[in-house]
Every structure is written in structure tokens, then in C-alpha cells.
N, C-alpha and C positions, 0 to 999 in steps of 0.2 A: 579556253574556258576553264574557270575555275573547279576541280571536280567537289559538289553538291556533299557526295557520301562522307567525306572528313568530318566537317564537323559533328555530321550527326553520329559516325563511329567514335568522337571525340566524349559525345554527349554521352553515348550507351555506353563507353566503360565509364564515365565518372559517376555513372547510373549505379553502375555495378560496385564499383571501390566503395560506395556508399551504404548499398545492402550488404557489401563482405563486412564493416567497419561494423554496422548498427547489430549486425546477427554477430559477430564477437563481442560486442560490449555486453549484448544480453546475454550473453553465456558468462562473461568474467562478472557481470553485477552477479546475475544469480548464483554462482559458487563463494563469489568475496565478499557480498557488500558492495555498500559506494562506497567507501574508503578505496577501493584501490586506486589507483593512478591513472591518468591519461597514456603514458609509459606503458603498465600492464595491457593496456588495453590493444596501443599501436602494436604491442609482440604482438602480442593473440592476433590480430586480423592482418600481420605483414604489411605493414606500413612504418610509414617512419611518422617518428610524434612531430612535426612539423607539417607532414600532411594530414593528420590528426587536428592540430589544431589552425591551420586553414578553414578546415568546413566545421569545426567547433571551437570557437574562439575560446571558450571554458565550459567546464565540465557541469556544468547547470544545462547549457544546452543539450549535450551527450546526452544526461540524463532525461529529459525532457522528450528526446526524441526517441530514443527506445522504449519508455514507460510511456507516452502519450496514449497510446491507442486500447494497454492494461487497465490505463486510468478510466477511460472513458466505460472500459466492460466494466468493470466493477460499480460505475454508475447504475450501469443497464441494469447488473444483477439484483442489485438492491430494490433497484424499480419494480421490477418484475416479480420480488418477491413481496412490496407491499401493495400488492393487487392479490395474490394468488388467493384462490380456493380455500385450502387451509392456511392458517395465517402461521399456527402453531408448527406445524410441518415446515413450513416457510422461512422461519424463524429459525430453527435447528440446523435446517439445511444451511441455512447464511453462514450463521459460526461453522459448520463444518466445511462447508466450501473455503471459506475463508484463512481456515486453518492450513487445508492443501495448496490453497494458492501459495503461502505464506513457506512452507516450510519447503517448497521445489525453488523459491526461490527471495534468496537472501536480500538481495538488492530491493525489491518489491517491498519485504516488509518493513528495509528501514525507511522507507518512504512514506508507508500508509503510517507505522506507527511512530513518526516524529524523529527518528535517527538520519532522516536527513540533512536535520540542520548540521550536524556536524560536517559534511560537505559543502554546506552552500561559503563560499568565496573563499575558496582554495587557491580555485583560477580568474577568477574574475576582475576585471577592469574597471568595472561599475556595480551598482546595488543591484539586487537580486528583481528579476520583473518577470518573465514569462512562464518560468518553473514553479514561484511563489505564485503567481495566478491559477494556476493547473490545479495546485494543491487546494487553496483556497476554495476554488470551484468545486474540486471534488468532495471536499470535506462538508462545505454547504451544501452540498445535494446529497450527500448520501444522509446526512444529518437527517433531512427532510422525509427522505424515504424509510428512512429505520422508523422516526418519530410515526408514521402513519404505520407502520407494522406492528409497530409493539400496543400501538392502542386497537387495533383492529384482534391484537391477538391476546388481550387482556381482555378483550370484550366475549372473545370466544373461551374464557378460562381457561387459557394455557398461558399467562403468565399471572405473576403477584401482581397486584398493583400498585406498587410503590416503585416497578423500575423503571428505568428512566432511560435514555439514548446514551448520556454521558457514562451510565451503569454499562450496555452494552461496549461500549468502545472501550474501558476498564478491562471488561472480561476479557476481549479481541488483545490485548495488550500481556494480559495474564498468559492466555492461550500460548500467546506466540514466546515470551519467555522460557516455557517448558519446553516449543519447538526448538529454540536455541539452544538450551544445553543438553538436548537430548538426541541432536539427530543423529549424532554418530554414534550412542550407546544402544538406544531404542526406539528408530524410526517408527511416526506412528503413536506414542506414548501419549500426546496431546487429546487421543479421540476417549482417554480415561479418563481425561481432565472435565473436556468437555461433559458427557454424560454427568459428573458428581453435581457441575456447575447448573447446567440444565435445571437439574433433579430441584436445584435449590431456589430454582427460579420461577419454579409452579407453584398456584395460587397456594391461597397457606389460610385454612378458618380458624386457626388459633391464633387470636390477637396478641399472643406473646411471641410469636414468630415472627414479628414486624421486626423490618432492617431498622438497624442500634443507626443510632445520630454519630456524626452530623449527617445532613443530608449529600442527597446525588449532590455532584460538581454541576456547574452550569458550564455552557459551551467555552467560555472566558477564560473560566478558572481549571479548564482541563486546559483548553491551547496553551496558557501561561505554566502551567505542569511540566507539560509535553516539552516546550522552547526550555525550562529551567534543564529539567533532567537531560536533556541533550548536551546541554551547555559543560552541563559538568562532567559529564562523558568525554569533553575533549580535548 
């Protein structure tokens, strides 16, 4: 009789090569970026890049699979903040959380803020589908959720009323550029940023305090932003 336990010890290490593989790509995204290599990554978790990419045909999937479950909290987050209490406190908190998400880890932010397209079909065989859905998804629901934040906390006067969703995701983009060239000189530098930006973003009874033209971007004319300036980054 065939002994039962093989396969299944067969199954629990490929279980395992799987979580040594996923927990070193998120340690190599969050120190490099996606730019690094499928290569960098098979070192970091002792593997050979052939059995790398067996269980990730290319590096959309990798990425996909370690960021899947980031993606979906930062749905949460946002949710949860355009319910709260205070909306204004709610509001602050987001940028600022968002800020620490962002600057522990490199990988993440080229992702939320559009620098992944310079990764997507490095490795690929085919057009871009389940990573490009991910993103999609998340950018349409968080969209949804900021939009009812920012009017629930424009209503409580903690913000102008001129900003807009496409305004916040600008600033998230600002934020994180100072993250960038500042972590290794003055970790942190970013929560100086935020405050000035804040400051500037509470209600204003001088009608000559009104944001100068042209107007916010619409959702469209930021994604077509976002895909340009990527593009030419690479």
C-alpha cells in the first residue's frame, strides 16, 4: 500500500517554498521598488529563478500576490474612515497613515501611486489582466470612499470647499515624493509637509483664498497623468 503521508509532506513543503518566496519578495519590493528582478528576488528567498517562475509565470503575478491582501486593507481603511465620528480627524489620519504605509515600504507606493506601470510586461506572455483588475478595483473604491469623506468633512468645516478627490490623491502623490528623496537624509520629513498642506486645506472665508484655475483633474485626466508620467520614467 501506497504510503498516504507523501504526498501530503509533498504538499506542505511546496506550501512552505511558497510563503519563504512571498515573504522575501515583500521584503525585496519594500527596500527596491518593483523594478527589481525576478533574479533579486529568487536570491533573497534561495531559490532558483526557474522555480520562481514555475509558480509565477511573470512578475504581475508576484506582484499581485504579495500586495493583494495591502490592497484590499487599504480599501478597508478608507471605508472606515468615511464613516468615522469625526470626519476631520479622519481625514488627517488617512494622509498620515498613508504616508507611513508608503515610506516603510517602496514597493507599495509605486503601486498605489502609478509607478507600476513601468513593471507591468517585463515578463509577460500576454496583456496585462488580474493585477490591472486589482488596481482598478482598488482605485474605484477608494475613489468612492474619499469622495464621501471629504464631503461629510466639508460639511463639518474642516475642509475648503473647492477640494475635490482627484485634489487629495495629488497631495498623496506630493507626500510621497518628499518620502522619496528624503528617507535616507530625514526620515519622517514628510509629517512637515503634511501639516503645511493640511493647514492649507481648511475652510477659507476670504473669497480671495479660492484655489487659482484651472480646475481639480477629473478621475480620467489624473489616470491619463499618472500612465503618461510613468511612461516616461522608463
Amino acid at each position: 500500500m501506497a504510503d498516504s503521508t507523501v504526498p501530503r509532506q509533498l504538499r506542505r513543503d511546496a506550501q512552505e517554498n511558497l510563503e519563504r518566496v512571498l515573504e522575501h519578495a515583500a521584503a525585496v519590493f519594500a527596500s527596491g521598488g518593483l523594478g527589481v528582478t525576478l533574479a533579486d528576488i529568487a536570491a533573497a528567498a534561495g531559490v532558483g529563478v526557474g522555480t520562481l517562475y514555475r509558480r509565477f509565470p511573470d512578475k504581475d503575478e508576484l506582484i499581485l500576490a504579495v500586495y493583494r491582501d495591502k490592497m484590499l486593507a487599504t480599501i478597508g481603511k478608507v471605508q472606515l474612515a468615511s464613516v468615522a465620528a469625526d470626519p476631520g480627524a479622519a481625514f488627517r489620519g488617512l494622509i498620515e497613515s498613508g504616508a507611513d504605509d508608503f515610506a516603510s515600504d517602496r514597493g507599495f507606493r509605486d503601486l498605489v501611486l502609478g509607478g507600476l506601470t513601468e513593471s507591468l510586461g517585463w515578463a509577460r506572455s500576454g496583456p496585462p489582466t488580474a493585477l490591472n483588475e486589482a488596481i482598478d478595483f482598488m482605485n474605484t473604491s477608494i475613489s468612492g470612499h474619499l469622495a464621501v469623506l471629504i464631503e461629510r468633512a466639508k460639511a463639518a468645516g474642516e475642509l475648503r470647499a473647492d477640494v475635490e478627490p482627484t485634489d487629495v490623491q495629488l497631495v498623496n502623490a506630493a507626500v510621497q515624493a518628499v518620502v522619496g528623496f528624503s528617507s535616507t537624509s530625514r526620515p519622517g520629513i514628510e509629517k512637515r509637509m503634511i501639516s503645511m498642506i493640511l493647514d492649507g486645506l481648511r475652510p477659507r472665508s476670504d473669497a480671495d483664498r479660492a484655489l487659482p484655475t484651472p480646475p481639480a483633474l477629473t478621475e480620467e485626466e489624473l489616470g491619463r497623468a499618472v500612465r503618461s508620467s510613468a511612461g516616461q520614467r522608463r
